[in-house]
Phi, psi and omega in degrees: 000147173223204234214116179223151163240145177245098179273156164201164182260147227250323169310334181262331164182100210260146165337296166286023174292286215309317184305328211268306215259311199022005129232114188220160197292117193265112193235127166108072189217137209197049185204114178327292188291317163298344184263303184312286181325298172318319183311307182264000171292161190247157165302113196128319187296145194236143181225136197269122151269142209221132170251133186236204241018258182278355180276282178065076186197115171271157186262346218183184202207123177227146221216122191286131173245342174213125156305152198293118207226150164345133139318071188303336155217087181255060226300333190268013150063017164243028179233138200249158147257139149220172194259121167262174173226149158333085190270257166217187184248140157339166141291290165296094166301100170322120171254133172320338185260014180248016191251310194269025184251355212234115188327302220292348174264008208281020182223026191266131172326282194333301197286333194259325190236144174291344169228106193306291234296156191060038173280133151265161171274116194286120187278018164304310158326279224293304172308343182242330157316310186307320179301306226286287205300332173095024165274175205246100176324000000 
């Protein structure tokens, strides 16, 4: 199994999008190296949803349910999709300033590139958010 974060700005698409829908297509993602990644996810693989601009927190646990398949809105047809569900919400929200206060994180995508999504995690990474959030890995 591996460790994917699924960023979205809350404005656009927010945890409780995700609850309501609870399973959905993660579509507009329009950057080659987050599309290469999407690519290796597996049916299984588990993820943090991380709202990101002004929240920059994860909120949630997601779960990959379908593998990478066409962009329905990708009018130039090179951009991928993959579908997650719904898992649960955090206890704790994680904040970025709390990912980049913590030793043990210090090499987590999150804290070094400003475009998470679709990155991997590492699970040593993937077990100590989960503490920090007060979830069960």
């Amino acid at each position: 199994m591996a460790y994917w974060p699924f960023e979205s700005e809350p404005g656009a698409w927010s945890w409780d999008d995700q609850v309501k829908k609870s399973t959905a297509h993660w579509d507009g993602v329009r950057n080659y190296q987050a599309d290469n990644n999407m690519k290796a996810m597996k049916v299984g693989d588990k993820g943090f949803f991380y709202h990101s601009v002004n929240e920059k927190q994860v909120v949630g646990i997601v779960e990959v349910v379908r593998t990478h398949y066409p962009d329905h809105t990708d009018e130039s047809g090179r951009f991928g999709m993959v579908d997650i569900k719904t898992g649960k919400p955090v206890e704790t929200p994680v904040t970025l300033a709390d990912v980049k206060s913590n030793p043990k994180l210090a090499d987590m995508v999150l804290v070094n590139d400003s475009h998470l999504s679709g990155q991997p995690v590492k699970a040593a990474e993937w077990r100590e958010v989960c503490r920090m959030a007060g979830v069960k890995p």
